[in-house]
C-alpha beads as a LAMMPS data file, in Angstrom:
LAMMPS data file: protein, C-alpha beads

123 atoms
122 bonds

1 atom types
1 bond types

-500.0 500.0 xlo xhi
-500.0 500.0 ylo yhi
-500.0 500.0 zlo zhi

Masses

1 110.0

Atoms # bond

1 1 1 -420.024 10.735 119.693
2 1 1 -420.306 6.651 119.624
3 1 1 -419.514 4.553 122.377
4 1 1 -416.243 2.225 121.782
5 1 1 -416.534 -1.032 122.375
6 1 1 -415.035 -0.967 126.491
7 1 1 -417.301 1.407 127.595
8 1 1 -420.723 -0.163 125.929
9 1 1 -419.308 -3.069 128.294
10 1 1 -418.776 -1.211 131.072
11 1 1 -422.194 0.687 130.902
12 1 1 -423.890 -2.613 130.587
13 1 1 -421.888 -4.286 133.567
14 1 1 -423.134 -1.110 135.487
15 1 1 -426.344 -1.382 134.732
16 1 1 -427.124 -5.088 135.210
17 1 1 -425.056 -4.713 138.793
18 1 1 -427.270 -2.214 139.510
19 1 1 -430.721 -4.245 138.250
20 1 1 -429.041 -7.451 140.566
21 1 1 -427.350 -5.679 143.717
22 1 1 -429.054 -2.244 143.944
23 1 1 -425.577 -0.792 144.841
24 1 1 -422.580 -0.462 142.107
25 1 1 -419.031 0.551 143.067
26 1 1 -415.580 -0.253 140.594
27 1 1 -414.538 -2.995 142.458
28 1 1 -417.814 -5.032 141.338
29 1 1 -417.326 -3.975 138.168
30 1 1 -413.916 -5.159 137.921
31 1 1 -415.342 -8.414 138.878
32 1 1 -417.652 -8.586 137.134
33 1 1 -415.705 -7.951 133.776
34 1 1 -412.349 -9.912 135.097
35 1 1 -410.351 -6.444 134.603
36 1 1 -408.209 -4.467 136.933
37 1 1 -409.019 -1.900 139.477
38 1 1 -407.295 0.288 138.129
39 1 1 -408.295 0.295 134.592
40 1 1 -411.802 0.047 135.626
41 1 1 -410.967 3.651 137.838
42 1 1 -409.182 4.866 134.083
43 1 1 -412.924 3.937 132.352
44 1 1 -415.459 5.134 134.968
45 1 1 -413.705 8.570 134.814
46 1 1 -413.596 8.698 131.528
47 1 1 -417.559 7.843 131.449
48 1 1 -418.104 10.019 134.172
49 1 1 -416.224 12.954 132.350
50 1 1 -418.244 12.151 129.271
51 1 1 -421.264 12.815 131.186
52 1 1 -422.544 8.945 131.361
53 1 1 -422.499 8.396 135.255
54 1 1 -421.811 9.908 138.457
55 1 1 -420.080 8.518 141.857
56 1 1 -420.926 9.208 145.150
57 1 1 -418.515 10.513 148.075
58 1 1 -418.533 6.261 148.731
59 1 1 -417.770 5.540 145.547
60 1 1 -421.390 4.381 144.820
61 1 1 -421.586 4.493 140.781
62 1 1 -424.979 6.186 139.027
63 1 1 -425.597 5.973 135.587
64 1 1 -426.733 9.229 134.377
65 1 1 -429.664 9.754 132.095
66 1 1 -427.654 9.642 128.950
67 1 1 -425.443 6.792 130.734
68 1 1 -429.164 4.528 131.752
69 1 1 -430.001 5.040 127.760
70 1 1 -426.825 4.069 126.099
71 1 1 -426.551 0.692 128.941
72 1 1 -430.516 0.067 128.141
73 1 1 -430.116 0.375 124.138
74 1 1 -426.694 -2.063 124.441
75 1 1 -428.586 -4.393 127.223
76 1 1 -431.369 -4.867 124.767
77 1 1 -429.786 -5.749 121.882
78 1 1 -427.404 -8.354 124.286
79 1 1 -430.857 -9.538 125.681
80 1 1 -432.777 -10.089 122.346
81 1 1 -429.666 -11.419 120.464
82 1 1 -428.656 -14.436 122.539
83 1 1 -432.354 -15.017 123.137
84 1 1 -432.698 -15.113 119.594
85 1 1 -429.453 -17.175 119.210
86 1 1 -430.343 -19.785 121.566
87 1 1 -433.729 -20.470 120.309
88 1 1 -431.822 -21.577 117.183
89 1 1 -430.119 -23.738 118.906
90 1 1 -427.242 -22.230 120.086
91 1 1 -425.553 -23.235 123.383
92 1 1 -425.880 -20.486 126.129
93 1 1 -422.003 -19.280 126.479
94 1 1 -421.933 -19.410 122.989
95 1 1 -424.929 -17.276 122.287
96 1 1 -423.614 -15.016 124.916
97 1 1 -420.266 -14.607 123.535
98 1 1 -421.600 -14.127 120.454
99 1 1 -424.298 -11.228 121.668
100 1 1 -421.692 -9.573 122.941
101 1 1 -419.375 -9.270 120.037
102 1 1 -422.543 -8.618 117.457
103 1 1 -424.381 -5.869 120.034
104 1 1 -421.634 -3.504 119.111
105 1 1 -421.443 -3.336 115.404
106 1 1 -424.868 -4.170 113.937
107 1 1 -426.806 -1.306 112.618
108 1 1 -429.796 -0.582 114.435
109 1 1 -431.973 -0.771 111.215
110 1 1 -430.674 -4.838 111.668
111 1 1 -431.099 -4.845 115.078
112 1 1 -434.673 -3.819 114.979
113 1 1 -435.633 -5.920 111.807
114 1 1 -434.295 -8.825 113.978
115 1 1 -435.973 -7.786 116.912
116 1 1 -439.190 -8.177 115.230
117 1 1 -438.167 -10.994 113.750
118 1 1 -437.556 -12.640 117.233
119 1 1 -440.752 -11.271 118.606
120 1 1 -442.921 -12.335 115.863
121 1 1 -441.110 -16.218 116.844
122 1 1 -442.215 -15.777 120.293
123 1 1 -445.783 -15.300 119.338

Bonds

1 1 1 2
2 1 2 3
3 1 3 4
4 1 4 5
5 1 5 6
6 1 6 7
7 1 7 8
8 1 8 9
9 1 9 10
10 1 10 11
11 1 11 12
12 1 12 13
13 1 13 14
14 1 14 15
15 1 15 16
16 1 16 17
17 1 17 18
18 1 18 19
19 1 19 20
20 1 20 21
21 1 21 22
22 1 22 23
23 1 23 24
24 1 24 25
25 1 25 26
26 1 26 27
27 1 27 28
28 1 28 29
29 1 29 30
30 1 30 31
31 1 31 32
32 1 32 33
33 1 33 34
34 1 34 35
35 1 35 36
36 1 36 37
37 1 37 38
38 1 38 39
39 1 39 40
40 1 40 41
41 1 41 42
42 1 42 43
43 1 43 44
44 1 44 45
45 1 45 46
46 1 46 47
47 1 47 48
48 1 48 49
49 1 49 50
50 1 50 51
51 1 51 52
52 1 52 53
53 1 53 54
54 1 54 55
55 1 55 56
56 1 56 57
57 1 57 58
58 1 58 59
59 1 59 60
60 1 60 61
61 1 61 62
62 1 62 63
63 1 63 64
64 1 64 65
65 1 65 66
66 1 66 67
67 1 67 68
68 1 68 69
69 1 69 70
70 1 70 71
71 1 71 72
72 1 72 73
73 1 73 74
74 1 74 75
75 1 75 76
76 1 76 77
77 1 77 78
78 1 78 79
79 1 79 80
80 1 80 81
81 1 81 82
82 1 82 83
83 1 83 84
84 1 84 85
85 1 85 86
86 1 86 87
87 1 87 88
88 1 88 89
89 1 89 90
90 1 90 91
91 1 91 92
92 1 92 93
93 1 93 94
94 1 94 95
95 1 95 96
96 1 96 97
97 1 97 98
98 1 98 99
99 1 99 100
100 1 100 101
101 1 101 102
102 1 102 103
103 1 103 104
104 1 104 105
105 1 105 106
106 1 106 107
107 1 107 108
108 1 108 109
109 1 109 110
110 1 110 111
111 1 111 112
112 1 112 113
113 1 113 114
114 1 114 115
115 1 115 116
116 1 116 117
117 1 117 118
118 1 118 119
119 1 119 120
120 1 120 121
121 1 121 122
122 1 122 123
């Protein structure tokens, strides 16, 4: 089953928090992504249910195998695409805003032809 949109976001939140602060718990995440506590509770049990992370008796939240590949595949193609958006020229917000809307929809076929694309630029 594909990710929706929310929780490719929330995955990726979780994982960079993670990469940054070593510990992740809802209330960073809701910070993080400017939403409520409670419909960041709503989202991590519906990842958790869906088998993409885990939370400790503290509330500690653990991406799961399948949960650390979907937030790694979505983190990439952020990464690459406002790299590749700013070297044109683009400002930084706006390559970021951008990354974020085009990570979710683009094929991965386009992805990776841009990916090598970008990596053959950096050469």
């Amino acid at each position: 089953m594909a990710l929706r949109k929310s929780a490719e976001d929330y995955l990726e939140a979780i994982y960079i928090l993670k990469n940054t602060s070593g510990v992740v718990h809802s209330i960073d995440v809701a910070n993080m992504l400017g939403f409520s506590k409670p419909s960041v509770s709503r989202a991590v049990g519906n990842l958790r249910q869906e088998g993409y992370l885990t939370m400790k008796e503290d509330g500690e939240l653990l991406l799961t195998k399948k949960g650390t590949a979907a937030a790694e595949h979505i983190y990439e193609r952020h990464t690459v695409l406002s790299s590749l958006l700013i070297s044109l020229g683009v400002s930084e917000k706006t390559a970021a805003d951008d990354a974020c809307l085009i990570e979710h929809v683009i094929s991965d076929e386009t992805f990776d032809k841009i990916k090598d694309l970008y990596n053959q630029k950096q050469k």
